[in-house]
C-alpha positions as CSV (number, residue, x, y, z in Angstrom):
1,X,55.0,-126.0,99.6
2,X,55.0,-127.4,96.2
3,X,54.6,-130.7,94.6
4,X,58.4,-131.4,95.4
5,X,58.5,-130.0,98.7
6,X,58.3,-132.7,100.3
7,X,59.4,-131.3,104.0
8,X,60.7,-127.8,105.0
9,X,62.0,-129.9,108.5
10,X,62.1,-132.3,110.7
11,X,61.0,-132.8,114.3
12,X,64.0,-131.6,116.1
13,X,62.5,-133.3,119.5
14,X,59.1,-135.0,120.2
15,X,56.2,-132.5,119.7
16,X,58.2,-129.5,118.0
17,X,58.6,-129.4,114.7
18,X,61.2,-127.9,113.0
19,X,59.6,-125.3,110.5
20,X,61.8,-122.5,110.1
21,X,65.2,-121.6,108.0
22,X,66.4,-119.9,110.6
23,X,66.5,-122.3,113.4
24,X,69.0,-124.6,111.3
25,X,72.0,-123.4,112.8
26,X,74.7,-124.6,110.8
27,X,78.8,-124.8,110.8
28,X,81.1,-123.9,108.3
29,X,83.4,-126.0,106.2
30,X,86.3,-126.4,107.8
31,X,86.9,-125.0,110.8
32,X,90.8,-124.1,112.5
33,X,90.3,-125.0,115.9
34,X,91.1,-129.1,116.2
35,X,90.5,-130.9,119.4
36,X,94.1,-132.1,120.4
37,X,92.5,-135.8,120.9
38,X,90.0,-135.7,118.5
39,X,89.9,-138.3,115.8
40,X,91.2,-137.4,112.2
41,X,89.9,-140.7,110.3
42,X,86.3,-140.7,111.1
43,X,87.4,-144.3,113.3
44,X,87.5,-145.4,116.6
45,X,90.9,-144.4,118.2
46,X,91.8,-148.0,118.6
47,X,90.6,-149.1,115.2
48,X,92.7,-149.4,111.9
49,X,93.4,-146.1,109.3
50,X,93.3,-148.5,106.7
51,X,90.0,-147.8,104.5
52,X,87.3,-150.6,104.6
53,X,87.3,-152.8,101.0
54,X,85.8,-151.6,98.0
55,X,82.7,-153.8,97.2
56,X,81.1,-153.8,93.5
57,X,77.4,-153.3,93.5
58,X,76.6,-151.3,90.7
59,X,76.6,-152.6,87.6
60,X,78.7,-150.9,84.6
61,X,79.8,-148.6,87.6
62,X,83.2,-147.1,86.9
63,X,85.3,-147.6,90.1
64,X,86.5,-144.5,91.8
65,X,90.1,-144.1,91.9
66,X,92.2,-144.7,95.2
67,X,92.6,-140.9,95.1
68,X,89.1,-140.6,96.7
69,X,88.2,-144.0,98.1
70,X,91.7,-143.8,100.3
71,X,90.3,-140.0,101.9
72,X,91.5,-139.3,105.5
73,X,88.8,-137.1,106.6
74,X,90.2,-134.0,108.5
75,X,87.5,-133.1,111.5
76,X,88.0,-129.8,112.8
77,X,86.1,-127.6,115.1
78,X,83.2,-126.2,112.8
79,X,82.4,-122.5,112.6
80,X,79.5,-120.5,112.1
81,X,77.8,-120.1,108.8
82,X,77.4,-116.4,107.6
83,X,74.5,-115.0,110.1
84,X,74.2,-118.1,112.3
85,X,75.9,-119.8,115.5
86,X,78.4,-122.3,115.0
87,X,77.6,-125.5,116.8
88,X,78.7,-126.6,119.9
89,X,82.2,-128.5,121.4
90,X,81.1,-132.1,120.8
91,X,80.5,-131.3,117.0
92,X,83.2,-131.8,114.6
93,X,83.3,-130.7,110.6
94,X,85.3,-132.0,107.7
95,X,84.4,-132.3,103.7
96,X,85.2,-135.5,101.4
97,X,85.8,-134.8,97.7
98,X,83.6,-136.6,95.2
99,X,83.1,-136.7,91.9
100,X,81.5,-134.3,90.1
101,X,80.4,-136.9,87.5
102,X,80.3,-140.1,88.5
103,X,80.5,-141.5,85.2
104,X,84.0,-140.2,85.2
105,X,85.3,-140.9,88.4
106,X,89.0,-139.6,87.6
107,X,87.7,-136.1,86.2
108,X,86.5,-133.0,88.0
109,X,85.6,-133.2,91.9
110,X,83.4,-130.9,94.3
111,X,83.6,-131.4,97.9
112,X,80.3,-132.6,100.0
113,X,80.6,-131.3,103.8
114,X,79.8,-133.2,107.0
115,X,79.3,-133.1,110.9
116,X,80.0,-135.4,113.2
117,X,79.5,-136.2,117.2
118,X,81.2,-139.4,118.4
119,X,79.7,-142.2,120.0
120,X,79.9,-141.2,123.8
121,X,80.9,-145.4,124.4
122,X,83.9,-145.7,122.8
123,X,84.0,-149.4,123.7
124,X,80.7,-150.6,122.1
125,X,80.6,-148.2,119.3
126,X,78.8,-149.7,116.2
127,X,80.1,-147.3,113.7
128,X,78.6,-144.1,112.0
129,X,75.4,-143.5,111.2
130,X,74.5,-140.9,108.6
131,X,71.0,-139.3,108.5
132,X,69.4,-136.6,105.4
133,X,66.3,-135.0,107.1
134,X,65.0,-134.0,103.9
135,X,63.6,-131.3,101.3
136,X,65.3,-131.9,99.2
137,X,67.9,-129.6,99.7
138,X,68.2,-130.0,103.8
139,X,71.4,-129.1,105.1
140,X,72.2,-132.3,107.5
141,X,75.1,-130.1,108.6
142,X,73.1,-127.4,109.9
143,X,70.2,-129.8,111.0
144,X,71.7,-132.4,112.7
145,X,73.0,-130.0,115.8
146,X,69.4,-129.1,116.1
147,X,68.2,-132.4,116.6
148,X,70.4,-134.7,118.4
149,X,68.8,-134.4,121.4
150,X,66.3,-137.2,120.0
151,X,68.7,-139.1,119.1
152,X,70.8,-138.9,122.4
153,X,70.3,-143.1,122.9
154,X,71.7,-143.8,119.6
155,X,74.7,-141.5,120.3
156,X,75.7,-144.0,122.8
157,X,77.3,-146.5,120.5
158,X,76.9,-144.3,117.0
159,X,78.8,-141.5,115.7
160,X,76.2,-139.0,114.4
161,X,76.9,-138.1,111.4
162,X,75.2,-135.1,108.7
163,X,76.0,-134.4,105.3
164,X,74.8,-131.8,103.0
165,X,74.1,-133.7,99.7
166,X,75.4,-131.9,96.6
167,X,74.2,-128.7,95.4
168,X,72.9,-128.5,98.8
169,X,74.7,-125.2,101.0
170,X,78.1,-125.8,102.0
171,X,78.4,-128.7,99.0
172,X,78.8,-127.0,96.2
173,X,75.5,-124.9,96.5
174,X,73.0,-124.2,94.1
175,X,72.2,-120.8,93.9
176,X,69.6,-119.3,91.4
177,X,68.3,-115.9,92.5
178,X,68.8,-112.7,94.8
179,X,67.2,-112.5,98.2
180,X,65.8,-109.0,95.9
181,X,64.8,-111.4,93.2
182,X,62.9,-113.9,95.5
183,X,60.8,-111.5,96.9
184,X,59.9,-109.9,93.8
185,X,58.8,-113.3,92.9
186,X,56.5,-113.9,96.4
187,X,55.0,-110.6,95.9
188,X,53.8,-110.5,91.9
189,X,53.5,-113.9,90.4
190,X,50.3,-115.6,90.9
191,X,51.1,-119.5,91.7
192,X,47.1,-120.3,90.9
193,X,46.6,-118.1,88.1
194,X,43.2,-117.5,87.0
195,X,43.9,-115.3,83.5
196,X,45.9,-116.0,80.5
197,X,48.3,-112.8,81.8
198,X,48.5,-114.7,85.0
199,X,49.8,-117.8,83.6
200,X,52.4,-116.7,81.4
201,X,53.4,-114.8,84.3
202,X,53.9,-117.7,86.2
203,X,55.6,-120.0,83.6
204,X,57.7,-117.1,82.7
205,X,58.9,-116.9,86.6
206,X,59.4,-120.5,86.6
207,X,61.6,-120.2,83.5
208,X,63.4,-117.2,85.0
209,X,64.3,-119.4,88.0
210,X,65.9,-122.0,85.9
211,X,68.1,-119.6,83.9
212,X,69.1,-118.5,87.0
213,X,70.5,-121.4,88.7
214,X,72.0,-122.4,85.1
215,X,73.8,-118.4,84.9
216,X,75.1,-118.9,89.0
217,X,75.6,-122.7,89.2
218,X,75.8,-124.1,85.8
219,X,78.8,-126.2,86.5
220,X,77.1,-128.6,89.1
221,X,73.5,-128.1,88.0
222,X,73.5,-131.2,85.7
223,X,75.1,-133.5,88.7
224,X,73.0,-132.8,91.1
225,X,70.3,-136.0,91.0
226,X,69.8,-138.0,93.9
227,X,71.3,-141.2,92.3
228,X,74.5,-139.5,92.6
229,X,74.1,-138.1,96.0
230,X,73.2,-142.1,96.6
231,X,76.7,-142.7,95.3
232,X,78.4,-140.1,96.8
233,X,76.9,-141.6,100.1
234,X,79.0,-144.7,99.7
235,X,81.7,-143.1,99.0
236,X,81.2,-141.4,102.5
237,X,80.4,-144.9,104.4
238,X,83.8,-146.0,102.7
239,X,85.6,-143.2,103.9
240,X,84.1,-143.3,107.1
241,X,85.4,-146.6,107.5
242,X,82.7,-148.9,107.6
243,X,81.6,-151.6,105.9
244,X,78.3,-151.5,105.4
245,X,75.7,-148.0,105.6
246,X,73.6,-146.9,108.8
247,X,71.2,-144.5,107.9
248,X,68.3,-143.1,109.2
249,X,66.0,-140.7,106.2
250,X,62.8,-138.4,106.7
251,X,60.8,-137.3,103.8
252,X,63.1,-137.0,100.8
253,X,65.5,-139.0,102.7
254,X,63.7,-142.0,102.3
255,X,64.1,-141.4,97.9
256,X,68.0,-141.2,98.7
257,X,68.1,-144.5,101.6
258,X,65.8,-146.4,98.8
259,X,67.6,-145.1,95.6
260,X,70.7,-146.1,97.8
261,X,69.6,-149.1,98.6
262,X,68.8,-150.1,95.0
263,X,72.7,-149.3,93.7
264,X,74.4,-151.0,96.5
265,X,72.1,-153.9,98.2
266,X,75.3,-155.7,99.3
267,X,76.0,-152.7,101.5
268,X,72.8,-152.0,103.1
269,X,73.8,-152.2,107.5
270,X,70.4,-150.8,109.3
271,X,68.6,-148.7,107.6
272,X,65.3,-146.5,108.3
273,X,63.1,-145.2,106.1
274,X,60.8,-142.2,107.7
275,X,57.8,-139.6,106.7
276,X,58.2,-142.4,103.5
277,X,58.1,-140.9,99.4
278,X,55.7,-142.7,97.5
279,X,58.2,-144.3,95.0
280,X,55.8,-145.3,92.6
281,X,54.8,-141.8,91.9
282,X,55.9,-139.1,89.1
283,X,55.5,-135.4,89.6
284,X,52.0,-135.4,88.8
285,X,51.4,-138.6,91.5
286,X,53.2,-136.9,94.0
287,X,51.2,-133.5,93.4
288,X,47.8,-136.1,93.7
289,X,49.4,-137.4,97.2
290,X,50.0,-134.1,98.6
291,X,46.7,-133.3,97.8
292,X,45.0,-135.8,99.4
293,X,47.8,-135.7,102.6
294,X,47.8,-131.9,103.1
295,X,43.4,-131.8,102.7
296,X,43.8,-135.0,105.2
297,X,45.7,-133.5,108.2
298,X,43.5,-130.1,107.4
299,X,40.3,-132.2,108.1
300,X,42.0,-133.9,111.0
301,X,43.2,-130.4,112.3
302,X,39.5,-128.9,112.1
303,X,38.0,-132.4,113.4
304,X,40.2,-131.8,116.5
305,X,38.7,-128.1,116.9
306,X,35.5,-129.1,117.2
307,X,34.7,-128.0,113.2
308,X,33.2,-129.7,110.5
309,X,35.8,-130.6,107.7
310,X,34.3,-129.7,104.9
311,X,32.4,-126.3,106.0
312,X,35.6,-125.6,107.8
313,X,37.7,-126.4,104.0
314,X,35.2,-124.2,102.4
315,X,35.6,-121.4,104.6
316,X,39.2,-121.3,104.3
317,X,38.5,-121.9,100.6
318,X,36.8,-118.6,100.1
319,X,39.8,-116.7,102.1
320,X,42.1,-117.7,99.6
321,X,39.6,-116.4,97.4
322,X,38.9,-112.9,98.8
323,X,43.0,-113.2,99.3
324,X,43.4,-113.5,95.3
325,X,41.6,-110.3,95.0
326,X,42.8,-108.7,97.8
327,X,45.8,-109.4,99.8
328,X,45.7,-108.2,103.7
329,X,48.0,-105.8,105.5
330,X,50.7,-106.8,107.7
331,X,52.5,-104.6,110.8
332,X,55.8,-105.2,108.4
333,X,54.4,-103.2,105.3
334,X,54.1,-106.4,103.0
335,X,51.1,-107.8,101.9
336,X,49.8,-111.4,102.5
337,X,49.2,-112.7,99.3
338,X,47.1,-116.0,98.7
339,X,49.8,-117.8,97.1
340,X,51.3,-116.9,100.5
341,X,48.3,-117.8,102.9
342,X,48.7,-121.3,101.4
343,X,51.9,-121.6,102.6
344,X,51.4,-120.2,105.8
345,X,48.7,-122.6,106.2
346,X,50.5,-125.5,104.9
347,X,53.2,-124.7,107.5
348,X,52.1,-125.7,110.8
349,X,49.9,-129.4,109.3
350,X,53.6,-131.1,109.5
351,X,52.8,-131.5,113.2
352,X,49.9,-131.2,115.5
353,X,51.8,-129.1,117.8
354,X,51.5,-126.2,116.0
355,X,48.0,-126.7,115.1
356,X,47.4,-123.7,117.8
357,X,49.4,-121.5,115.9
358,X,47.6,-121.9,112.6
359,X,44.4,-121.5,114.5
360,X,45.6,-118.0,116.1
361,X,46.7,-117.1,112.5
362,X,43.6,-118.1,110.5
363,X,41.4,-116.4,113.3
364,X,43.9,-113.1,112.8
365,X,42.8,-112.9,109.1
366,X,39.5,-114.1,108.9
367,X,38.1,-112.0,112.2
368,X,40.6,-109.0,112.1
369,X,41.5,-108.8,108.2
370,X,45.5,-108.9,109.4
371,X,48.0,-111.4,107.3
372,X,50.9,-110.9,110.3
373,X,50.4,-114.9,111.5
374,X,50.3,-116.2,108.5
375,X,52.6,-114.8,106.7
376,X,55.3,-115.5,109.9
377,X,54.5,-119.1,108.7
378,X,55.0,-118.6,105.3
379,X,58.4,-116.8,106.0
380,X,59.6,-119.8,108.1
381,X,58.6,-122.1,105.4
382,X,60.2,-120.2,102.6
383,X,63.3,-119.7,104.3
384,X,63.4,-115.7,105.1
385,X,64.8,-114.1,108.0
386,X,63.5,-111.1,109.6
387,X,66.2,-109.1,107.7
388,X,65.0,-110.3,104.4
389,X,67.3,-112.7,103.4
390,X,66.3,-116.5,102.2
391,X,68.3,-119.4,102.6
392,X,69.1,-121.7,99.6
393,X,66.9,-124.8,100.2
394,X,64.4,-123.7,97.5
395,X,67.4,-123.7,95.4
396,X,68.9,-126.6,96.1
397,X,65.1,-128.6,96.4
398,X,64.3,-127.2,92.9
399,X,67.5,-128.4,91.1
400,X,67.6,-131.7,92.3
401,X,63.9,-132.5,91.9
402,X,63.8,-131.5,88.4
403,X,67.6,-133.1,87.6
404,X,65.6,-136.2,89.1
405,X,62.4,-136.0,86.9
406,X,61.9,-136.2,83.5
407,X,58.8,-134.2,83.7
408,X,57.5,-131.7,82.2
409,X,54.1,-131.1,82.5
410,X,52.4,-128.2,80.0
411,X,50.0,-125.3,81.2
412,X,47.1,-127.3,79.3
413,X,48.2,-130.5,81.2
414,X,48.0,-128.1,84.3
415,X,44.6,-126.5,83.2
416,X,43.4,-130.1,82.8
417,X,44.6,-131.2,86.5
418,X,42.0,-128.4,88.1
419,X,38.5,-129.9,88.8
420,X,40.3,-133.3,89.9
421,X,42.7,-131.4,92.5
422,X,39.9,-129.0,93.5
423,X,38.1,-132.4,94.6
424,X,40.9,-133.9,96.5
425,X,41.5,-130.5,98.1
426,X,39.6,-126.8,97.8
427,X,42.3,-125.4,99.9
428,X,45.4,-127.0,98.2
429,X,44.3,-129.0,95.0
430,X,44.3,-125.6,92.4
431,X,48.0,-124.9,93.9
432,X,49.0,-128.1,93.4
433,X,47.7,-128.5,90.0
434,X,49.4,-125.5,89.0
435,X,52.8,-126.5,90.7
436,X,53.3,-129.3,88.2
437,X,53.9,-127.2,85.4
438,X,55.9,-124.6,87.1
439,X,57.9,-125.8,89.2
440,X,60.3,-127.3,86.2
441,X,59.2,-124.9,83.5
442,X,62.0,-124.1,80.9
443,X,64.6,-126.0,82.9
444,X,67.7,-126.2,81.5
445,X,68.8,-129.8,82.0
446,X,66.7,-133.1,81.4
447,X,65.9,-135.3,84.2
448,X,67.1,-138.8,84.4
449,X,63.8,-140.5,84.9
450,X,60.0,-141.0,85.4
451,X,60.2,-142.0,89.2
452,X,63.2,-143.6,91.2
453,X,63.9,-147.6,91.2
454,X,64.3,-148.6,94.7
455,X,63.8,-152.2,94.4
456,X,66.7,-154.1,96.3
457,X,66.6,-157.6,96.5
458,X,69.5,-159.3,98.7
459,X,69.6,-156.2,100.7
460,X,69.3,-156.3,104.7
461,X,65.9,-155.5,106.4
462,X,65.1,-151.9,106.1
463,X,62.4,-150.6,108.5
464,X,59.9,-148.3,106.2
465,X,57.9,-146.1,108.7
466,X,54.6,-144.3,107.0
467,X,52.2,-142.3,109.5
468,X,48.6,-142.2,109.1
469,X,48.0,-138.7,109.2
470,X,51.3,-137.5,107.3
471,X,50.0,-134.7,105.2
472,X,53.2,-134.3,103.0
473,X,54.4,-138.1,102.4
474,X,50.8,-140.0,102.8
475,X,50.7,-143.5,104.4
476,X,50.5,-145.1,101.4
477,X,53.7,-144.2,100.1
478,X,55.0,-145.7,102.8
479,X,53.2,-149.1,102.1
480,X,54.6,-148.8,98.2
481,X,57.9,-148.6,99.5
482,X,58.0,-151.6,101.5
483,X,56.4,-153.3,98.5
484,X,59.7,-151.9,95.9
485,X,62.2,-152.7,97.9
486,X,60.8,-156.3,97.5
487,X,60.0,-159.0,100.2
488,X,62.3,-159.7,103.4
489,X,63.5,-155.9,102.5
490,X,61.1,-153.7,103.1
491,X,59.8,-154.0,106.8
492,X,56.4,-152.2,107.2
493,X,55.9,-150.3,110.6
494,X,52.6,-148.3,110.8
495,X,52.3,-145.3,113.5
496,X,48.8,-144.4,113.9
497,X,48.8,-140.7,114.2
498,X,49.7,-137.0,112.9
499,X,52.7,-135.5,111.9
500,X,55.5,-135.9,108.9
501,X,57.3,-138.6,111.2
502,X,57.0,-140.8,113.8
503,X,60.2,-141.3,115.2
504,X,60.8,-139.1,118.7
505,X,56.9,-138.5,118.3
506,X,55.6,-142.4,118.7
507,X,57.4,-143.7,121.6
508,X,56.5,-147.7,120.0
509,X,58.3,-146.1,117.0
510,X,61.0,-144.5,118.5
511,X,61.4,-147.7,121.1
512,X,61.0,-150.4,117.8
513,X,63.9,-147.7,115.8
514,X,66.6,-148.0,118.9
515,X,66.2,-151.4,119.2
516,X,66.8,-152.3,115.7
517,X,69.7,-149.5,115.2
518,X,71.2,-150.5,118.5
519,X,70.5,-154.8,119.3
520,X,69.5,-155.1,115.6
521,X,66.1,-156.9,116.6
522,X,64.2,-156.3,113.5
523,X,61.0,-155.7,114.2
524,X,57.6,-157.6,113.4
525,X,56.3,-156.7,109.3
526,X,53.6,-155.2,110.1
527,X,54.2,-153.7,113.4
528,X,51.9,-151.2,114.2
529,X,52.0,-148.3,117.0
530,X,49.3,-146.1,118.6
């Protein structure tokens, strides 16, 4: 977790959350094996090849050159990233080349790959509909197979449709250390330092990871914002053939759908906003707000177990504590660290199912002095496989945050943070603190701004879903969302309960979601569920 991370998954089905790196099984970009009556054009077989119109949003945009807005994507039968399982029959892969700069649309291009099921009614199909579960840095190719089982009733008429934005895995993926290097990291550097050693240590790291990504990925590094991934996402609806954008976001999604939104109001279709960003919020806000989320479903998880919050946030307080001094043995041979335990405690808030499993774990280390369950949720989190190997999302969620953010917060400013973030949270507030100083410490290219301008006025109805008990995105993002993207824009659905998401967890949500995506009925402003 950091101040950035703003999921590590999304609920793959109601009441399982998906947690872990290596349950994202993915495809790779392009396949050889082409159904013989499959598609090539992304459009209904009965439906003109001819590209939809090229509307002007943006202004000062430089139009993109027929080159790229006249794209036939190829769909092919996907195969299976390196150590994973390729999806199956029904799923279809294909890249469409973009821009590496978008402020010169005729220069150098990168490719951004996608996945796609088709609508199962080929009669009443309403066109695609593109989703981004996250991070950032999710891979929607890898992701999507997981979870379409939820979204089974909007396959009916939709083609489902992932994408992994840019810099993300198969599109042009940042890379910025060694599986060897990453561990190296987990292991020695302190992420709440406590001495002057300590913090140089860990600015130094953060510094390190920067160069990194600059020595290994350099070319794309600069490009990878989320106001281009926005623009390469219209690009994709245009390609796709239709004429106005379905999309359905979690968690960092819901920056991209409003930063979207805000370049091209004109083409907004139905949209859903879910697990909402505060988009008020700089680095330093959305630290506060994970604060306050994460202590939230922690209180909420001990209230359910019978425990008083705060004796119950104090005892897991001093375990971090005795953890900083001494880390705990493991049946692998590694040690749980606290930085670790944080993580591994952080893991299983993002849905009450796995509340059990973080009970089971924190009872393992406090009763029997073993880190084994907590540091299995730490792994999950961080993206490491029982071999050792870590994916890229940390990567990819680093370079696009701080390519986002202008930033830059000292060690002092850090320092200063401490007694407020040890008051929203003695569990998470020191880590959190820290994190904002860290996290984009000696990077080597300068955000584009303070927060992201989602405002959208003309635009469609887009439903903004915030969840009361969301510990990484808090409710009241979701509210401030609804409020940027102006009035008649922003449609305001509260789901009373826990979890980073409502949809295929609230069935009012889920049933209010299908209905708009499906009829179109926009729902009530103001709806609320549970």
């Amino acid at each position: 977790m950091t101040a950035r991370r703003r999921t590590r998954g999304r609920a793959v089905r109601a009441g399982a959350a998906l947690l872990a790196a290596g349950l994202l099984a993915g495809c790779g970009l392009p396949g050889t094996d082409r159904e013989p009556d499959a598609t090539t054009d992304g459009r209904p077989r009965d439906a003109s090849a001819s590209p939809s119109p090229e509307l002007k949003d943006t202004p000062g945009s430089p139009a993109l050159p027929s080159s790229l807005t006249s794209q036939r994507p190829d769909w092919k039968r996907c195969t299976a990233p390196p150590g994973g399982r390729a999806p199956g029959s029904d799923w279809r892969c294909t890249s469409v080349t973009v821009p590496l700069d978008h402020g010169k649309p005729s220069g150098e291009t990168i490719s951004v790959a996608l996945i796609r099921k088709e609508a199962r009614d080929k009669d009443r199909r309403i066109g695609s509909l593109l989703f981004n579960f996250g991070g950032p840095g999710g891979s929607g190719v890898g992701i999507l197979p997981r979870a379409a089982g939820s979204y089974g009733k909007l396959n009916s008429r939709y083609d489902l449709v992932g994408f992994d934005p840019r810099g993300v895995a198969a599109s042009s993926g940042v890379r910025c250390r060694t599986d060897e290097e990453q561990e190296q990291a987990f292991r020695t550097v302190d992420l709440t330092p406590d001495t002057a050693a300590e913090e140089a240590a860990f600015i130094e790291d953060g510094a390190a990871f920067g160069a990194g990504c600059e020595r290994r990925s350099g070319t794309v590094l600069p490009h990878v914002g989320t106001s281009n991934a926005a623009r390469d996402l219209d690009l994709i609806r245009q390609v796709l053939g239709d004429d106005k954008l379905s999309y359905l976001g979690f968690s960092y999604g819901t920056e991209l759908g409003g930063t979207y939104a805000h370049l091209f109001p004109g083409r907004v279709g139905r949209v859903v906003l879910d697990a909402v960003v505060d988009p008020t919020a700089d680095g330093i806000g959305h630290a506060r707000n994970q604060a306050t989320g994460f202590q939230r479903a922690l209180e909420n998880y001990l209230k359910d177990r019978g425990q008083d919050p705060k004796t119950g946030s104090e005892r897991i307080a001093r375990l971090l504590a005795r953890l900083d001094e001494k880390p705990l043995p493991t049946s692998s041979g590694r040690e749980l660290t606290e930085s670790l335990a944080i993580t591994g405690i952080v893991t299983p808030l993002y849905s009450r199912y796995n509340w059990p499993e973080l009970t089971a774990a924190l009872d393992e280390a406090e009763k029997e002095g073993r880190g084994d369950g907590l540091l299995r949720l730490a792994d999950s989190y961080n993206g490491r496989d029982e071999d050792g190997r870590y994916d890229t999302q940390a990567h990819s969620q680093r370079a696009i945050s701080c390519a986002d953010s202008k930033a830059r917060p000292t060690v002092d400013e850090a320092r200063a943070l401490l007694p407020e973030f040890r008051g929203l949270s003695p569990v998470f507030g020191p880590f959190l603190a820290w994190d904002t100083a860290g996290w984009c410490a000696g990077w080597p290219v300068d955000g584009e701004r303070e927060t992201p301008e989602t405002s959208a006025p003309g635009a469609a109805p887009i439903l903004v879903i915030g969840t009361t008990g969301d510990p990484a995105t808090p409710y009241e993002g979701a509210q401030r969302m609804a409020d940027e993207l102006g009035k008649g824009v922003g449609i305001m659905v509260t789901n009373k309960g826990e979890g980073h998401g409502a949809y295929g967890e609230s069935p009012c949500v889920t049933s209010a979601v299908d209905a708009y995506f499906l009829d179109g009925k926009v729902p009530d402003d103001g709806l609320t569920c549970g």
